[in-house]
PyMOL Python script that loads the backbone (N, CA, C, O; Angstrom):
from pymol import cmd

cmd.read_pdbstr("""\
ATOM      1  N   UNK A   1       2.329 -24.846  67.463  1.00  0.00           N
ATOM      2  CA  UNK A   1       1.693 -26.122  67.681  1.00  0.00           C
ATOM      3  C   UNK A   1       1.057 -26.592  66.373  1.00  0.00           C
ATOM      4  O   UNK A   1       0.143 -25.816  66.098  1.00  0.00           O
ATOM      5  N   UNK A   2       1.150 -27.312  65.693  1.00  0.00           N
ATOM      6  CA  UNK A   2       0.718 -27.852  64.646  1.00  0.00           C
ATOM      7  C   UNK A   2      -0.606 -29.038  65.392  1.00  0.00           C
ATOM      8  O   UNK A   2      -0.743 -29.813  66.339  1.00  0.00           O
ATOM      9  N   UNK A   3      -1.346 -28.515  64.228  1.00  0.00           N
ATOM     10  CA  UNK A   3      -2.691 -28.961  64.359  1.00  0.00           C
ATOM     11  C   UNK A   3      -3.176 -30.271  63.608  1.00  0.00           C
ATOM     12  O   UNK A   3      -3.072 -30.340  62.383  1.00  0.00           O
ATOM     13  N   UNK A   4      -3.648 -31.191  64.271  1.00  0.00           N
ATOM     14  CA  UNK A   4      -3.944 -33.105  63.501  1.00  0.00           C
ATOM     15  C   UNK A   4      -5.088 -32.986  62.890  1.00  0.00           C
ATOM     16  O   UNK A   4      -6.044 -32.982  63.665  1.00  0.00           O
ATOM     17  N   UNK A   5      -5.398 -32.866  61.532  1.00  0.00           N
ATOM     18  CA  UNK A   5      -6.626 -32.972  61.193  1.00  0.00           C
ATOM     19  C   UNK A   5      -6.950 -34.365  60.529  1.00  0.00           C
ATOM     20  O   UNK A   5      -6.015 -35.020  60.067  1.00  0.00           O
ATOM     21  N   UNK A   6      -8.333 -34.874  60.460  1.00  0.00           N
ATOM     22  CA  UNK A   6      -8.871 -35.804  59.734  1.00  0.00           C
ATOM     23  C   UNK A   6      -9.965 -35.743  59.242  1.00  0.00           C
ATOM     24  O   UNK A   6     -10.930 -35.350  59.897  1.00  0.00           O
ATOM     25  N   UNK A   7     -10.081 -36.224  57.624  1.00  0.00           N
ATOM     26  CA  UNK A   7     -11.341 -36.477  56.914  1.00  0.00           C
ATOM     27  C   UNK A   7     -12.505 -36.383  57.821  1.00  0.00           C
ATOM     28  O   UNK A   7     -12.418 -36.643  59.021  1.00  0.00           O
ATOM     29  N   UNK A   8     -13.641 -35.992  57.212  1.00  0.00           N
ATOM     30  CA  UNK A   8     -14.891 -35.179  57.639  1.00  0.00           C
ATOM     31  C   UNK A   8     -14.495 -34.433  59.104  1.00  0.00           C
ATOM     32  O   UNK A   8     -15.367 -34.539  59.966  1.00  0.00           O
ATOM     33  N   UNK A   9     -13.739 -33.973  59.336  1.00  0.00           N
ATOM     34  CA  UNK A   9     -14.372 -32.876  60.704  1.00  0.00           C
ATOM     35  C   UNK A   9     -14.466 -31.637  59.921  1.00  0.00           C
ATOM     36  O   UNK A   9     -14.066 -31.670  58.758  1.00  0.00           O
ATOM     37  N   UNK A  10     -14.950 -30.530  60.413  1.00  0.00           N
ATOM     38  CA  UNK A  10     -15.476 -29.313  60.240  1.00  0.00           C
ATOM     39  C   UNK A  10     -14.038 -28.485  60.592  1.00  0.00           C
ATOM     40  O   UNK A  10     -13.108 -28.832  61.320  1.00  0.00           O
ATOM     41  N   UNK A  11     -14.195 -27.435  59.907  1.00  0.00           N
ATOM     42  CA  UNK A  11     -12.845 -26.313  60.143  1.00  0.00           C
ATOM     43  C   UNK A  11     -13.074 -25.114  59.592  1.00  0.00           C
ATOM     44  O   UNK A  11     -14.163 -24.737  59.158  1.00  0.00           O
ATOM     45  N   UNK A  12     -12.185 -24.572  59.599  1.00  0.00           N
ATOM     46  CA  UNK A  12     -12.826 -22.627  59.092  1.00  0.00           C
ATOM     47  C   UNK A  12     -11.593 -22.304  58.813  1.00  0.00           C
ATOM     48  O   UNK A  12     -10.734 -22.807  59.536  1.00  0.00           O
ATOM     49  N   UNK A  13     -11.062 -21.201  57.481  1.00  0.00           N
ATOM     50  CA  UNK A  13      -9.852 -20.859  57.620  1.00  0.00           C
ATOM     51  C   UNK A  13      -9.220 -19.926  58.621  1.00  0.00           C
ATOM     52  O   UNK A  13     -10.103 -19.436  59.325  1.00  0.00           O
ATOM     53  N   UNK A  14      -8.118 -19.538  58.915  1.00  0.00           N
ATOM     54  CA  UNK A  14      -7.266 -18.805  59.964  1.00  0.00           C
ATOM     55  C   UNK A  14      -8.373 -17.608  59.958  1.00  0.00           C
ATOM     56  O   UNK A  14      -9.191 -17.264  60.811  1.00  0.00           O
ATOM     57  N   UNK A  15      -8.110 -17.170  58.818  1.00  0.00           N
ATOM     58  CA  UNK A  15      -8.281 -15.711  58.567  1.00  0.00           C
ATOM     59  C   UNK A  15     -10.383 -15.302  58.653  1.00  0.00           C
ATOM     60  O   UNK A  15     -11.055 -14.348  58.260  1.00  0.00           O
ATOM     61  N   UNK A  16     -10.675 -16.416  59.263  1.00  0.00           N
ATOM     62  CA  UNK A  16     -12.185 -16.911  59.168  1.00  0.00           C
ATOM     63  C   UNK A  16     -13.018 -17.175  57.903  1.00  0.00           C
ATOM     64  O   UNK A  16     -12.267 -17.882  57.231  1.00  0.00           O
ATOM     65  N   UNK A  17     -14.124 -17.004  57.224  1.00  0.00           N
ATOM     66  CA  UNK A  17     -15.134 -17.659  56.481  1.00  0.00           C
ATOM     67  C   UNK A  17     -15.767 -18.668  57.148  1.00  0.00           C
ATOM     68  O   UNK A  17     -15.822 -18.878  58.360  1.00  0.00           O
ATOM     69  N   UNK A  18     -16.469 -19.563  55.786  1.00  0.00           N
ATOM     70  CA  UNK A  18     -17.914 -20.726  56.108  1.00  0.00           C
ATOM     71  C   UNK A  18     -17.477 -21.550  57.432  1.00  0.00           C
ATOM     72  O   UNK A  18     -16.630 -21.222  58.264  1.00  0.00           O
ATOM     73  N   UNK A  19     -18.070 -22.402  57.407  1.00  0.00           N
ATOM     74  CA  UNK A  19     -18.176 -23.855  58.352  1.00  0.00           C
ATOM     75  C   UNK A  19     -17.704 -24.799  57.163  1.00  0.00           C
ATOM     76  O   UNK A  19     -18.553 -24.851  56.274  1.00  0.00           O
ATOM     77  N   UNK A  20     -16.694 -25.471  56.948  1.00  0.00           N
ATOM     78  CA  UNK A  20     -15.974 -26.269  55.885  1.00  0.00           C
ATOM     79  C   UNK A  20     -15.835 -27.521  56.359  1.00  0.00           C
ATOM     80  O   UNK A  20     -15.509 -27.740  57.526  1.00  0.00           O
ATOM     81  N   UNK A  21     -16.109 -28.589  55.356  1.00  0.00           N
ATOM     82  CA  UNK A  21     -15.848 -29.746  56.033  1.00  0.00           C
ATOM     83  C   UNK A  21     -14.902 -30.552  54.988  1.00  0.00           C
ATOM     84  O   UNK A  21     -14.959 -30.697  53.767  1.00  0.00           O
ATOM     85  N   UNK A  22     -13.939 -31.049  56.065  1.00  0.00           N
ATOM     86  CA  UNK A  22     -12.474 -31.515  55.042  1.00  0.00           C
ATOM     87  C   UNK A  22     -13.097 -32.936  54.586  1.00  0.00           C
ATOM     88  O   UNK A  22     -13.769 -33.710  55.269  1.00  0.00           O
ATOM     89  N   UNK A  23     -12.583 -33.092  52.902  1.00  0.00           N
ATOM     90  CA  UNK A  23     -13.419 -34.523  52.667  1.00  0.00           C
ATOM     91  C   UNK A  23     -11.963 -35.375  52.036  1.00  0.00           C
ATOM     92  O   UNK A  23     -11.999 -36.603  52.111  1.00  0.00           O
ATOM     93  N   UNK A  24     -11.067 -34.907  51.600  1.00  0.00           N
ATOM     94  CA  UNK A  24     -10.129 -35.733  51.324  1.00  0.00           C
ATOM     95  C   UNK A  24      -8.422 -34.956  52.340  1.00  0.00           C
ATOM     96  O   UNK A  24      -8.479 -33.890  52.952  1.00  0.00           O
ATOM     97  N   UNK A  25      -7.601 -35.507  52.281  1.00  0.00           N
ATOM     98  CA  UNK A  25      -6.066 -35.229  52.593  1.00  0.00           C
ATOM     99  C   UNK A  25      -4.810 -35.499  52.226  1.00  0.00           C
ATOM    100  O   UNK A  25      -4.186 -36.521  52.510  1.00  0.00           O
ATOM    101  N   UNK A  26      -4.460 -34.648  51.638  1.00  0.00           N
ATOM    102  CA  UNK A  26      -3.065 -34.622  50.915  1.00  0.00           C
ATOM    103  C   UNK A  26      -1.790 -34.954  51.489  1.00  0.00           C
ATOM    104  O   UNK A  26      -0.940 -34.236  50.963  1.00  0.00           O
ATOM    105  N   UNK A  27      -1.241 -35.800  52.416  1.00  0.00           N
ATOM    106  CA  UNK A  27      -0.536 -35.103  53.491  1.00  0.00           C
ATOM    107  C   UNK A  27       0.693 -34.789  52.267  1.00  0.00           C
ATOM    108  O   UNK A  27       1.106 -33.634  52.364  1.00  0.00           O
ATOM    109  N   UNK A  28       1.262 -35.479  51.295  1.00  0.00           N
ATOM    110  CA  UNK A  28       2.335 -35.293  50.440  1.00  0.00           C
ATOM    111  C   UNK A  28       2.421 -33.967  50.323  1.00  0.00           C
ATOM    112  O   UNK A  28       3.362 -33.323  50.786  1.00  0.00           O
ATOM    113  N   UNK A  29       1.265 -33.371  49.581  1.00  0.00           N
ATOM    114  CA  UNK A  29       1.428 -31.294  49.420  1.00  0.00           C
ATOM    115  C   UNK A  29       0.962 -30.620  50.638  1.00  0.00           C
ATOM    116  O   UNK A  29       0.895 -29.391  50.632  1.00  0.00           O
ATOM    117  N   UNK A  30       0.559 -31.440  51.914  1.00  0.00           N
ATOM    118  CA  UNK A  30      -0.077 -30.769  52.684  1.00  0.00           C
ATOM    119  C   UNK A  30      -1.178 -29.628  52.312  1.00  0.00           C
ATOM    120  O   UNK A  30      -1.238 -28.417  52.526  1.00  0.00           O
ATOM    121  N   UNK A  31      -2.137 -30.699  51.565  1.00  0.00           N
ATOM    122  CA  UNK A  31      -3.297 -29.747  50.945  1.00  0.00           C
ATOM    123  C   UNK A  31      -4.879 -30.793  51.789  1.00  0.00           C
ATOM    124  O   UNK A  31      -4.952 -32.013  51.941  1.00  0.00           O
ATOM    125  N   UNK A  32      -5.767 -29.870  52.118  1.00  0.00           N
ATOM    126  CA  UNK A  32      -7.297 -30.255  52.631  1.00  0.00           C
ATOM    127  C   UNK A  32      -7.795 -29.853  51.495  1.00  0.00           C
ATOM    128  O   UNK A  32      -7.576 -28.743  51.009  1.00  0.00           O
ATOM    129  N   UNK A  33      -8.756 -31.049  50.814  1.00  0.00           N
ATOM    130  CA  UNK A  33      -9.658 -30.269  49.810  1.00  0.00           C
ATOM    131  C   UNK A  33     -11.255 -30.264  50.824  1.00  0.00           C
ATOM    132  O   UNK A  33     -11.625 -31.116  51.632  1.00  0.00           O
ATOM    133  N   UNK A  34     -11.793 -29.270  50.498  1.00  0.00           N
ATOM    134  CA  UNK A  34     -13.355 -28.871  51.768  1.00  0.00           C
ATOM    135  C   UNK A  34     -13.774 -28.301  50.888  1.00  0.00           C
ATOM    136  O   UNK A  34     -13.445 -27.773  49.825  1.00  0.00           O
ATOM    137  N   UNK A  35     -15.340 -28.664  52.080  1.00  0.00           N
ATOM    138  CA  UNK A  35     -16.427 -28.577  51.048  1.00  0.00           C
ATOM    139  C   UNK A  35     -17.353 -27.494  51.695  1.00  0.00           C
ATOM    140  O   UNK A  35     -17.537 -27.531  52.912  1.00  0.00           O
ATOM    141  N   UNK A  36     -17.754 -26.839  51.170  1.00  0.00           N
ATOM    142  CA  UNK A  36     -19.097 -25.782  52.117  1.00  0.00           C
ATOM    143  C   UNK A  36     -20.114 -25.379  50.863  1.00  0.00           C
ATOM    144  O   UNK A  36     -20.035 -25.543  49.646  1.00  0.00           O
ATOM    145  N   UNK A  37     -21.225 -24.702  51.838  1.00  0.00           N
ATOM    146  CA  UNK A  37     -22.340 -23.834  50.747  1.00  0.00           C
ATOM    147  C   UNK A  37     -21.845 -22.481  51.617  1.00  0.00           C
ATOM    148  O   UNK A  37     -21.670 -22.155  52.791  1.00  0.00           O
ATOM    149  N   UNK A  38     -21.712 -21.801  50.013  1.00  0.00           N
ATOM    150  CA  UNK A  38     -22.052 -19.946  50.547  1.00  0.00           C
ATOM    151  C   UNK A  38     -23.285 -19.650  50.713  1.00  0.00           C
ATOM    152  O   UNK A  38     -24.321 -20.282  50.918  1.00  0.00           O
ATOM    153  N   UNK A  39     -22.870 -18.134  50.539  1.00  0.00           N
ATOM    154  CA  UNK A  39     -24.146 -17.511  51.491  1.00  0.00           C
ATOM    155  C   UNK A  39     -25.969 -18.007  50.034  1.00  0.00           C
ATOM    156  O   UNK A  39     -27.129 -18.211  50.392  1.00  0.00           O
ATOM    157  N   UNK A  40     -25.657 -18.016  49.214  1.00  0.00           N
ATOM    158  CA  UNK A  40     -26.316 -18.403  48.113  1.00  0.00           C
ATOM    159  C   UNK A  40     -27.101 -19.972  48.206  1.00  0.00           C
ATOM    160  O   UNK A  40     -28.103 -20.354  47.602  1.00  0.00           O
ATOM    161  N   UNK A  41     -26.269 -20.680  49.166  1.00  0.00           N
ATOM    162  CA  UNK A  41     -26.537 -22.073  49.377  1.00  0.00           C
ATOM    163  C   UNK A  41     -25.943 -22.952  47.950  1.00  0.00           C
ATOM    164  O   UNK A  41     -26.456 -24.034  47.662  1.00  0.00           O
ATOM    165  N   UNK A  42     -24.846 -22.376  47.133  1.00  0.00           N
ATOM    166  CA  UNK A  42     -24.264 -23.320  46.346  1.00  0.00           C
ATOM    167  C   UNK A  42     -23.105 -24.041  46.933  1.00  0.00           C
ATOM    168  O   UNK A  42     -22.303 -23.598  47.755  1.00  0.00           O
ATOM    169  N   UNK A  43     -23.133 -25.064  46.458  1.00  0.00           N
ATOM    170  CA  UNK A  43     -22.053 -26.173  46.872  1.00  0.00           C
ATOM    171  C   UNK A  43     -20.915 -25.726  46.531  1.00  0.00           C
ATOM    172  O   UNK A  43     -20.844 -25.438  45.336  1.00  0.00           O
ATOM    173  N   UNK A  44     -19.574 -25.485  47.413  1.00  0.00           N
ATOM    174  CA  UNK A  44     -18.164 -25.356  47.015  1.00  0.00           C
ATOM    175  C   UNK A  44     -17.637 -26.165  47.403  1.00  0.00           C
ATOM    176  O   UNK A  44     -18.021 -27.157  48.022  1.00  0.00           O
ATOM    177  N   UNK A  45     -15.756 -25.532  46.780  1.00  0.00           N
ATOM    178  CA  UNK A  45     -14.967 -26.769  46.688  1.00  0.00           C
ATOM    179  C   UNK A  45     -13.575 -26.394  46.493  1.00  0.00           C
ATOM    180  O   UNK A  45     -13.319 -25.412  45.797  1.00  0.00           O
ATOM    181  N   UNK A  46     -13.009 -26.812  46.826  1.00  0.00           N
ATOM    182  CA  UNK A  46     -11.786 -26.067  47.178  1.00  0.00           C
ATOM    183  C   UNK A  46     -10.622 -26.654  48.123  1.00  0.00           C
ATOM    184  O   UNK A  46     -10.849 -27.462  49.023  1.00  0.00           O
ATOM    185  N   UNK A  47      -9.112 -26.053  47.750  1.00  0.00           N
ATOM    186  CA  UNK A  47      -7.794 -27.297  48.468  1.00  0.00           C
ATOM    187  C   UNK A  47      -7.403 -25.912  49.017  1.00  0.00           C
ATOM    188  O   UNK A  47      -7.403 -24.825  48.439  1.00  0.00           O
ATOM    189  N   UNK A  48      -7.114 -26.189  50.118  1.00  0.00           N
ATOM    190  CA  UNK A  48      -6.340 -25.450  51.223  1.00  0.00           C
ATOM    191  C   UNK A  48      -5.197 -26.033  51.994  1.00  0.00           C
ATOM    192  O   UNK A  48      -5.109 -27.196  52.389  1.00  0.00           O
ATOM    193  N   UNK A  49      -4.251 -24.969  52.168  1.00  0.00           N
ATOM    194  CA  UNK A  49      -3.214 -25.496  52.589  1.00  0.00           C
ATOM    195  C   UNK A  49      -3.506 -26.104  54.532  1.00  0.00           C
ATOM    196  O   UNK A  49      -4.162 -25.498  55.379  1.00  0.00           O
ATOM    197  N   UNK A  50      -2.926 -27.140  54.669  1.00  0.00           N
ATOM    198  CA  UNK A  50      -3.687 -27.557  56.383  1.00  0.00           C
ATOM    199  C   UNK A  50      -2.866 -26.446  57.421  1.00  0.00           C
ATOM    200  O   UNK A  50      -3.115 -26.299  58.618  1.00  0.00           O
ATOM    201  N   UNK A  51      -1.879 -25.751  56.673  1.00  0.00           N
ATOM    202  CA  UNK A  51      -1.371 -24.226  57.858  1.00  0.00           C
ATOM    203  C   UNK A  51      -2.441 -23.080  57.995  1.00  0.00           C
ATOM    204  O   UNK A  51      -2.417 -22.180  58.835  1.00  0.00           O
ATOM    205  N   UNK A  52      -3.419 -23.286  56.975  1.00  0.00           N
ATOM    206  CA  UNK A  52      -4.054 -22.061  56.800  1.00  0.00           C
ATOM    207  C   UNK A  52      -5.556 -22.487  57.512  1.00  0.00           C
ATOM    208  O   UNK A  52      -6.429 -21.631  57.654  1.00  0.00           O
ATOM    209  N   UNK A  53      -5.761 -23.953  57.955  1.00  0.00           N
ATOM    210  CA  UNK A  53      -7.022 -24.210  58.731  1.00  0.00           C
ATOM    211  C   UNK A  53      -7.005 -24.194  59.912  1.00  0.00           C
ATOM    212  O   UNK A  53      -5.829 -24.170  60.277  1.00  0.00           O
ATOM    213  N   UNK A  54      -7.993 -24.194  61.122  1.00  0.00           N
ATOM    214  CA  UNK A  54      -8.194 -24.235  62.248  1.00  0.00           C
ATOM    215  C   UNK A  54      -9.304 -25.309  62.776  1.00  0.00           C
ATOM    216  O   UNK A  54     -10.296 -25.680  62.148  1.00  0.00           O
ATOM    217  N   UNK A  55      -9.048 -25.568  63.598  1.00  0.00           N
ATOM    218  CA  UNK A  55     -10.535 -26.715  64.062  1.00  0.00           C
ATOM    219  C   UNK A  55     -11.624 -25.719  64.397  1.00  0.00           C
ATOM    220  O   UNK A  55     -11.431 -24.833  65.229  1.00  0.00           O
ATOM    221  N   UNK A  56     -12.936 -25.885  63.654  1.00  0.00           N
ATOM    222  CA  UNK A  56     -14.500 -25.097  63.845  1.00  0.00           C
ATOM    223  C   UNK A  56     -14.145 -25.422  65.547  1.00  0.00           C
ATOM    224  O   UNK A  56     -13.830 -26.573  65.847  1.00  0.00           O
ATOM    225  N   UNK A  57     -14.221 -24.262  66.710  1.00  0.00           N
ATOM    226  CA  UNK A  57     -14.404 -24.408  67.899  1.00  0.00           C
ATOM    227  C   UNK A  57     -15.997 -24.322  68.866  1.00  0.00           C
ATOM    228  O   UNK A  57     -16.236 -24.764  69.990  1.00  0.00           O
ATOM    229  N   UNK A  58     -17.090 -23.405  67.684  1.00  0.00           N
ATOM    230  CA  UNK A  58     -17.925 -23.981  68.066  1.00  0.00           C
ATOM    231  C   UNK A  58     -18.606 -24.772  66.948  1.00  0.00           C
ATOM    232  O   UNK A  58     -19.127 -24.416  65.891  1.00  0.00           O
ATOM    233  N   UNK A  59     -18.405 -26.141  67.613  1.00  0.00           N
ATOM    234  CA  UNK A  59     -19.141 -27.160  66.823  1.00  0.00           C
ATOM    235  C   UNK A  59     -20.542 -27.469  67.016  1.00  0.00           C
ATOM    236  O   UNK A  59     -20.630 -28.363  67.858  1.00  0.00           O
ATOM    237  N   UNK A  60     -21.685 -27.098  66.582  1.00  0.00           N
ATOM    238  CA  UNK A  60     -23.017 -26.882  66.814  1.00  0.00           C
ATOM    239  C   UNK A  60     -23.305 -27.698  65.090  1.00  0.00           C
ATOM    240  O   UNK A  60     -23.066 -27.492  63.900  1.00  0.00           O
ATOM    241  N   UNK A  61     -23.899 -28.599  65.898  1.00  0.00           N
ATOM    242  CA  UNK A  61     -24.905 -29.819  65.087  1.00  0.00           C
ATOM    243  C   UNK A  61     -26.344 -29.344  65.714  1.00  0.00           C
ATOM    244  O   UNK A  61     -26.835 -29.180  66.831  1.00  0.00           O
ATOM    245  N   UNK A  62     -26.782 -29.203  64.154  1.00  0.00           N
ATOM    246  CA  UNK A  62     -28.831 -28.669  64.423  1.00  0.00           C
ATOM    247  C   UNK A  62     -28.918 -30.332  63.809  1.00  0.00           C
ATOM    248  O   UNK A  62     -28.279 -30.859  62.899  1.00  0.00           O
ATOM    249  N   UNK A  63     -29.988 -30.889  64.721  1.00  0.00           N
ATOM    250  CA  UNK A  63     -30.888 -31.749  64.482  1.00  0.00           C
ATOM    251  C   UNK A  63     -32.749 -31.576  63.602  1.00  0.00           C
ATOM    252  O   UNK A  63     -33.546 -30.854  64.201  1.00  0.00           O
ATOM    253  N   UNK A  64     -33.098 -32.074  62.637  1.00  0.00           N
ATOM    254  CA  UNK A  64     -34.260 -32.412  62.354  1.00  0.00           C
ATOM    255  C   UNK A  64     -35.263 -32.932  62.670  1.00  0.00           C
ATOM    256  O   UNK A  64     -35.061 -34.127  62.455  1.00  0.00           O
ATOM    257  N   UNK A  65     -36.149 -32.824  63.014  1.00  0.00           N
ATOM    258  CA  UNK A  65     -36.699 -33.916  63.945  1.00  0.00           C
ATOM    259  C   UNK A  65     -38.224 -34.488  62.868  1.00  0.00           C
ATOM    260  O   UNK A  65     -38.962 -35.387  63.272  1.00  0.00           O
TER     261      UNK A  65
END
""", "prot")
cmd.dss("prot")
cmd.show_as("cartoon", "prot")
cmd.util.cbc("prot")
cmd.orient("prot")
């Protein structure tokens, strides 16, 4: 089953890691470039192939109040 992704939703790779959020889409190379903080809280960045992502299934938004 091939999976529909779009700009800003959240995803995680197959093989698991961060909470990633896709910010641009390649469909030509079939590349997601995403964005996350590691465990350090630095900003990453990085193109993944869209076979190798999954949709984040639990999607948990913390609010500020």
């Amino acid at each position: 089953m091939n999976q529909i992704f779009k700009e800003g939703e959240t995803v995680r790779l197959k093989s698991g890691g961060p909470l990633m959020t896709i910010s641009t889409i390649d469909k030509e190379s079939n590349l997601a470039n995403c964005e996350w903080f590691d465990s350090k809280k630095e900003f990453r960045a990085a193109d993944f192939y869209l076979t190798s992502l999954v949709h984040d299934d639990n999607n948990i938004r913390i609010s500020v109040i």
